[in-house]
PyMOL commands that place a pseudoatom at each C-alpha (Angstrom):
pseudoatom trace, name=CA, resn=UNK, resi=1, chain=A, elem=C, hetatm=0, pos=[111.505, 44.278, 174.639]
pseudoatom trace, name=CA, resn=UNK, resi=2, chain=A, elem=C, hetatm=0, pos=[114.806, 42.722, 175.748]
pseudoatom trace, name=CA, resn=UNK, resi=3, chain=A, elem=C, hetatm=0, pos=[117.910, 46.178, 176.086]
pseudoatom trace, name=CA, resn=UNK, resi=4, chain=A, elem=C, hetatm=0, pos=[114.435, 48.550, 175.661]
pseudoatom trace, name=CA, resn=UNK, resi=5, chain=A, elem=C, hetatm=0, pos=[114.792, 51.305, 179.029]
pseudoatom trace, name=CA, resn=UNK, resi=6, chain=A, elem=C, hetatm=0, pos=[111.999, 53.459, 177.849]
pseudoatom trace, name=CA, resn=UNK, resi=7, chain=A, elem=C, hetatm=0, pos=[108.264, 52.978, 175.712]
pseudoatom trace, name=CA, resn=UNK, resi=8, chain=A, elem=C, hetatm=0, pos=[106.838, 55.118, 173.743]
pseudoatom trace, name=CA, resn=UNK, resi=9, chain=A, elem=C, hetatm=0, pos=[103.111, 56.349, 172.443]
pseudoatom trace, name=CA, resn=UNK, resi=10, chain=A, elem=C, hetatm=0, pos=[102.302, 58.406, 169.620]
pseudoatom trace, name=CA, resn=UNK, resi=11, chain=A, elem=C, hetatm=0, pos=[99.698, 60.296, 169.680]
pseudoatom trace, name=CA, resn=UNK, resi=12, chain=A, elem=C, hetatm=0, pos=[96.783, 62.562, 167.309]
pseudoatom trace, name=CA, resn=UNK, resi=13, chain=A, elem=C, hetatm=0, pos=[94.971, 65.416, 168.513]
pseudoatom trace, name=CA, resn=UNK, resi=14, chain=A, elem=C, hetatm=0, pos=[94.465, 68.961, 167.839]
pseudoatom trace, name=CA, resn=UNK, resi=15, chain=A, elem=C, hetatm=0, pos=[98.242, 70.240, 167.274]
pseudoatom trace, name=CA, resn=UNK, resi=16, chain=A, elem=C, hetatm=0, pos=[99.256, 67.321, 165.411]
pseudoatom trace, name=CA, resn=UNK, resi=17, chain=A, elem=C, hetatm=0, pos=[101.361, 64.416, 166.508]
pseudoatom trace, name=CA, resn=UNK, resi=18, chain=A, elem=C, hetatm=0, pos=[102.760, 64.135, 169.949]
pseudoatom trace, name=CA, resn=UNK, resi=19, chain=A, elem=C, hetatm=0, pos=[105.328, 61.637, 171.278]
pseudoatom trace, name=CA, resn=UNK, resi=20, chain=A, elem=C, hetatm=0, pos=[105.218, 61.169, 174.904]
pseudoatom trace, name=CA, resn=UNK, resi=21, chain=A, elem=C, hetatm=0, pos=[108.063, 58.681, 176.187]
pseudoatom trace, name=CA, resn=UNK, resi=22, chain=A, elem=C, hetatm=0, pos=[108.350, 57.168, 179.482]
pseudoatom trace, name=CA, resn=UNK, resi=23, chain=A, elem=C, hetatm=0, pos=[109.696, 54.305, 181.399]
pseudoatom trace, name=CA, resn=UNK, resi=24, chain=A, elem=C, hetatm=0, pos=[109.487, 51.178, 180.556]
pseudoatom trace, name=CA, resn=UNK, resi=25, chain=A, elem=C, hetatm=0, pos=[107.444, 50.124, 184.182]
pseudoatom trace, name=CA, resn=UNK, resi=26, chain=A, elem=C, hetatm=0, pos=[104.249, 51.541, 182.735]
pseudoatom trace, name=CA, resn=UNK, resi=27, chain=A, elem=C, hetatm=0, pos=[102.113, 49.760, 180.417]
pseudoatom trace, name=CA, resn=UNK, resi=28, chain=A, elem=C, hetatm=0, pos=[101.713, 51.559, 177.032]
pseudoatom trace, name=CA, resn=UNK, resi=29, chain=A, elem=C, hetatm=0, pos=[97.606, 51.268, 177.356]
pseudoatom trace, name=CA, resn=UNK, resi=30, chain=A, elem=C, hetatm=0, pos=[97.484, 52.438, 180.973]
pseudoatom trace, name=CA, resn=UNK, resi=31, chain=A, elem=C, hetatm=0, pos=[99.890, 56.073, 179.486]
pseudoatom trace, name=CA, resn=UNK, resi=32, chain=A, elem=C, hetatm=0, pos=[97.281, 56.084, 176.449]
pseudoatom trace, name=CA, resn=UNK, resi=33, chain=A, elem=C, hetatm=0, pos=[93.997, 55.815, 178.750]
pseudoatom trace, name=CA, resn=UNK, resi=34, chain=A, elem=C, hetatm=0, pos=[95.580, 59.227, 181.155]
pseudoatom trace, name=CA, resn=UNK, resi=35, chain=A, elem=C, hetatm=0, pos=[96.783, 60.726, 178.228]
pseudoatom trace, name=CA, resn=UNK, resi=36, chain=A, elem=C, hetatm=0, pos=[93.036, 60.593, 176.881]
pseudoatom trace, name=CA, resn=UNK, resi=37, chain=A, elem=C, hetatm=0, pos=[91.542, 61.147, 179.521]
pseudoatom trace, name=CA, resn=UNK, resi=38, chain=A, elem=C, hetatm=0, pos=[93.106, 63.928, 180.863]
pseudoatom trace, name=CA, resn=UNK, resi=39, chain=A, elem=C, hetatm=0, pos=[93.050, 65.714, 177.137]
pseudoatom trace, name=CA, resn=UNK, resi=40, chain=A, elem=C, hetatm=0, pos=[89.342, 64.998, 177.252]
pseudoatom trace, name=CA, resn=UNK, resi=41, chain=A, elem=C, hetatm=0, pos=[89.519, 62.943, 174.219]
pseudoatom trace, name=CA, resn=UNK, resi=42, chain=A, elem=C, hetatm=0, pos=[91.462, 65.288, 172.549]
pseudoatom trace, name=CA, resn=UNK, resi=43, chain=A, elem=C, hetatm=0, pos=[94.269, 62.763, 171.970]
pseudoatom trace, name=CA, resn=UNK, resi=44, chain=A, elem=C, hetatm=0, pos=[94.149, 59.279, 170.177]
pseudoatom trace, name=CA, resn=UNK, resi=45, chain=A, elem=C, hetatm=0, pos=[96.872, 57.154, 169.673]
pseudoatom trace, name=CA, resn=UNK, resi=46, chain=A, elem=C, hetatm=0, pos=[98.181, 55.848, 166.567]
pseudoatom trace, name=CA, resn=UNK, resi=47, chain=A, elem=C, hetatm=0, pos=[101.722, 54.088, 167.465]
pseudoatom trace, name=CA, resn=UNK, resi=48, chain=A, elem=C, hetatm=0, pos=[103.851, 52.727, 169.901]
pseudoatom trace, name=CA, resn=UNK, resi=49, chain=A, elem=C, hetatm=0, pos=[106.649, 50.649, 170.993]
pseudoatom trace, name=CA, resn=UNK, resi=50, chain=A, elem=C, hetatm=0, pos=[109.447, 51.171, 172.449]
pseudoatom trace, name=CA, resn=UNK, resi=51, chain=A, elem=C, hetatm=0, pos=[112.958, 53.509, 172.502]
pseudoatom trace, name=CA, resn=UNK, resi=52, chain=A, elem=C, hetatm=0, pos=[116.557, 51.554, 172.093]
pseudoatom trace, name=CA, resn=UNK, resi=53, chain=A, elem=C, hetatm=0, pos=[119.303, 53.419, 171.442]
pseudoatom trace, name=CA, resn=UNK, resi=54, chain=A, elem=C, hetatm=0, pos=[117.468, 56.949, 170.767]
pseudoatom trace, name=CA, resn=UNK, resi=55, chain=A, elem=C, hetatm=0, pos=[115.275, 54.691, 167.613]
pseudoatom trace, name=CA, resn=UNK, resi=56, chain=A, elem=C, hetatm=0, pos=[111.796, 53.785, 168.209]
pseudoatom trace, name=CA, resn=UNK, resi=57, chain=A, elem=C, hetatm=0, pos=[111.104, 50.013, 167.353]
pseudoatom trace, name=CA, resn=UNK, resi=58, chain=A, elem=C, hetatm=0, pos=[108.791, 47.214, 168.215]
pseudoatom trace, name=CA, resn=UNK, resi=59, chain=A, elem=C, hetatm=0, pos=[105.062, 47.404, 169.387]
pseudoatom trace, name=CA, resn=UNK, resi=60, chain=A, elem=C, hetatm=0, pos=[102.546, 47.681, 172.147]
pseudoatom trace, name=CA, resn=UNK, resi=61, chain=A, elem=C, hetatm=0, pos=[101.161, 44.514, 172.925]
pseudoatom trace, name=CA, resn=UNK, resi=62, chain=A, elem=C, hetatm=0, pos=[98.292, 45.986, 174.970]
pseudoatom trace, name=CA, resn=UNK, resi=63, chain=A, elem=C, hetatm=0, pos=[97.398, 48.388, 172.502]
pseudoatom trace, name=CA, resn=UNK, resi=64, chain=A, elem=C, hetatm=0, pos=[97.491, 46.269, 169.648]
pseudoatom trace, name=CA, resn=UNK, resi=65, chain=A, elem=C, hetatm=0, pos=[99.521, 49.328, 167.748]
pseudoatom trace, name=CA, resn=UNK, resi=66, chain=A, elem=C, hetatm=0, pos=[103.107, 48.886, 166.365]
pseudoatom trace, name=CA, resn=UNK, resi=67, chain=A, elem=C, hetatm=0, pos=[105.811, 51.248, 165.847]
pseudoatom trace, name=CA, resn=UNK, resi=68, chain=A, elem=C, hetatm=0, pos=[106.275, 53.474, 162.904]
pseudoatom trace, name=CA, resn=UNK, resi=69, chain=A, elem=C, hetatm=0, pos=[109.962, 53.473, 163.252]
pseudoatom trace, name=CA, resn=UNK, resi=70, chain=A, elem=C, hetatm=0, pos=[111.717, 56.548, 161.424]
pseudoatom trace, name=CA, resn=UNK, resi=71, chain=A, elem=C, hetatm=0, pos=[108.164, 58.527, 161.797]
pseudoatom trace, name=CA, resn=UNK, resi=72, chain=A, elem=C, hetatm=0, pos=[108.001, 58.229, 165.511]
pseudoatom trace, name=CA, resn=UNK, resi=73, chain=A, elem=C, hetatm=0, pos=[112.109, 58.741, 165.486]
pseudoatom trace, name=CA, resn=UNK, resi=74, chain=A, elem=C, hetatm=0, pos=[111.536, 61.858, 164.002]
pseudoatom trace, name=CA, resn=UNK, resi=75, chain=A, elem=C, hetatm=0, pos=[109.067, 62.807, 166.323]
pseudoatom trace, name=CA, resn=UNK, resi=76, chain=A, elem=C, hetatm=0, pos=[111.797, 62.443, 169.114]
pseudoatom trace, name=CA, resn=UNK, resi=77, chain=A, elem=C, hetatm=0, pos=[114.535, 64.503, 167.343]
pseudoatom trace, name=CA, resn=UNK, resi=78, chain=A, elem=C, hetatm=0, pos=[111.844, 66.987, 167.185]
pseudoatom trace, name=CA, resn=UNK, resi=79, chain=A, elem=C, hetatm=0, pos=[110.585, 66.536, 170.739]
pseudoatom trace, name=CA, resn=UNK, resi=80, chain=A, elem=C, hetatm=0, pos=[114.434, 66.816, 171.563]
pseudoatom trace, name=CA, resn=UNK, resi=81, chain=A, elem=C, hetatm=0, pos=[115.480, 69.561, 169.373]
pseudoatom trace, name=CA, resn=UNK, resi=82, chain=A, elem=C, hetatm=0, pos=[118.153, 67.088, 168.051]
pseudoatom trace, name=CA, resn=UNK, resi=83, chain=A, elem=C, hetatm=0, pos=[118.016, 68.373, 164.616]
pseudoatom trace, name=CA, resn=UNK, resi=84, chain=A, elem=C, hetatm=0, pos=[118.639, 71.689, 165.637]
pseudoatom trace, name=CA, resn=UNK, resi=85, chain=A, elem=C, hetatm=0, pos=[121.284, 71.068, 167.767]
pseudoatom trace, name=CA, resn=UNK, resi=86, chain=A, elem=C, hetatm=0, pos=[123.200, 68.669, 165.315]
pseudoatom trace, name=CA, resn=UNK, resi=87, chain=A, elem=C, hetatm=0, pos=[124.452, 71.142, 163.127]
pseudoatom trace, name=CA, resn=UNK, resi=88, chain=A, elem=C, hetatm=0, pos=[125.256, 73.895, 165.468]
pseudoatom trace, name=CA, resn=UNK, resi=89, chain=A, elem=C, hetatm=0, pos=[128.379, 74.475, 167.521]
pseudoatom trace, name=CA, resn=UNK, resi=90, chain=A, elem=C, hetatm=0, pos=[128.388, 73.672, 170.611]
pseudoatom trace, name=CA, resn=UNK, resi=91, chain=A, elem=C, hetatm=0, pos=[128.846, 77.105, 171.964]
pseudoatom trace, name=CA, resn=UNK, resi=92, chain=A, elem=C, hetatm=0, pos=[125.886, 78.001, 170.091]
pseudoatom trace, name=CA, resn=UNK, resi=93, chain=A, elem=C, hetatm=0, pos=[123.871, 75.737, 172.178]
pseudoatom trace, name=CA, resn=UNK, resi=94, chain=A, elem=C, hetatm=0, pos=[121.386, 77.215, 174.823]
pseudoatom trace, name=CA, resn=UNK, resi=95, chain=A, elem=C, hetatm=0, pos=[122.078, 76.494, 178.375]
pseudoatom trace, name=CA, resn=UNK, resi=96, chain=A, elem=C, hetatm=0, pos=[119.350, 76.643, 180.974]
pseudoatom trace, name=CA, resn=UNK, resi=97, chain=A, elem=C, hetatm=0, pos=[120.167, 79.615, 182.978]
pseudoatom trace, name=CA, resn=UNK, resi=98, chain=A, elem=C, hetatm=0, pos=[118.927, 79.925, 186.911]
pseudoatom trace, name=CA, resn=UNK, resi=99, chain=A, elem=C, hetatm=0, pos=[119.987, 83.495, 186.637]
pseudoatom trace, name=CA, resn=UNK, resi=100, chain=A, elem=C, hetatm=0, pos=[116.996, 85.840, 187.290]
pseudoatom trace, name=CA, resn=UNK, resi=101, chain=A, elem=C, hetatm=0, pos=[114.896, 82.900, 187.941]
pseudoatom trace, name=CA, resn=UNK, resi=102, chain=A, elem=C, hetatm=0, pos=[112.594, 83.053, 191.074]
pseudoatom trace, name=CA, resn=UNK, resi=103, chain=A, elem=C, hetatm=0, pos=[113.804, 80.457, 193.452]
pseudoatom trace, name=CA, resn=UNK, resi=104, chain=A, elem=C, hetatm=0, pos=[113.670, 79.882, 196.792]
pseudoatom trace, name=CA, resn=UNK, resi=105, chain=A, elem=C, hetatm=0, pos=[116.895, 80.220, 199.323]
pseudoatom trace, name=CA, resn=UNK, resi=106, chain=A, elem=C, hetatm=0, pos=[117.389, 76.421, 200.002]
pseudoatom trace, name=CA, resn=UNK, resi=107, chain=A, elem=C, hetatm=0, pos=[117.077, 75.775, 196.061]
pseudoatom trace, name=CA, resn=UNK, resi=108, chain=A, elem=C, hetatm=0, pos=[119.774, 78.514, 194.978]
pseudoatom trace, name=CA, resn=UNK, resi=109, chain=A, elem=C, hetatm=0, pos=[121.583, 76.810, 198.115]
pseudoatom trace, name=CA, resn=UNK, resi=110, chain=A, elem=C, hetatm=0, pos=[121.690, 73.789, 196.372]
pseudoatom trace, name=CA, resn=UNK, resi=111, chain=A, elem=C, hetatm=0, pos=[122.184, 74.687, 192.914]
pseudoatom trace, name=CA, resn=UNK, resi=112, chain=A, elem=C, hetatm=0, pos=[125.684, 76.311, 194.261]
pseudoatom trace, name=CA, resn=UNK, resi=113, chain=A, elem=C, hetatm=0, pos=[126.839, 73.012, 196.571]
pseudoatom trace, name=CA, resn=UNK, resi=114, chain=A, elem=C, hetatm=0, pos=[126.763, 71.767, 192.725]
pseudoatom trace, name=CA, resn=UNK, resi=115, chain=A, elem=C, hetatm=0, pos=[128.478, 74.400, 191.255]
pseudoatom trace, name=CA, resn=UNK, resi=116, chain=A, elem=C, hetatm=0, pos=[125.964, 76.285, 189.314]
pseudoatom trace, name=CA, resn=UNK, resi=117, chain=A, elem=C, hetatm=0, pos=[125.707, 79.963, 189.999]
pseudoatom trace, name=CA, resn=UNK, resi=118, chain=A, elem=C, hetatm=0, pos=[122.805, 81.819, 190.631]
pseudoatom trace, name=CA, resn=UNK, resi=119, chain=A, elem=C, hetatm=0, pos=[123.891, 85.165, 190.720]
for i in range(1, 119): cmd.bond("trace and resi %d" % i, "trace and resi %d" % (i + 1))
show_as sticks, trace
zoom trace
């Protein structure tokens, strides 16, 4: 799909729907088959297409499936925590901390040449 950076797959399995989204390079059957396989079966898919401008549109031609447009867009918010986030201020946002984390001394060193502190 023409403007289209990223696909998409929905999928069914034991928790409910997942959305898995990745780049467009891969073909939408080929991320189904791994996905399946390496859930032991555990995961079918049901939709797909692919992600312009945060909204899931089109189809998969190679899985025969097409997208369920504001079902699978909700699926993202959700993935993303966008809902969440919408109506919050922005200094109620969480930030990913590296404080306390367990890194190694090259990694903090790196972190800090881009200005984030792990101290």
């Amino acid at each position: 799909m023409i403007g289209a950076k990223m696909k998409y797959v929905t999928f069914d399995g034991h928790n409910g729907e997942q959305i898995i989204i990745f780049p467009k390079i891969i073909q939408h059957s080929v991320m189904a088959e791994d996905v399946a396989r390496s859930s032991f079966g555990g995961m079918r898919p049901i939709s797909a297409g692919f992600v312009v401008g945060g909204q899931c549109v089109g189809e998969s031609e190679s899985l025969r499936m097409k997208s369920r447009l504001d079902v699978d867009t909700a699926l993202i918010e959700r993935l993303l925590d966008i809902e969440e986030c919408r109506n919050k201020p922005i200094d109620d946002i969480p930030i990913l901390s590296v404080k306390n984390m367990k890194i190694s001394k090259n990694k903090a060193k790196a972190l800090r040449k881009k200005g984030i502190s792990t101290r």
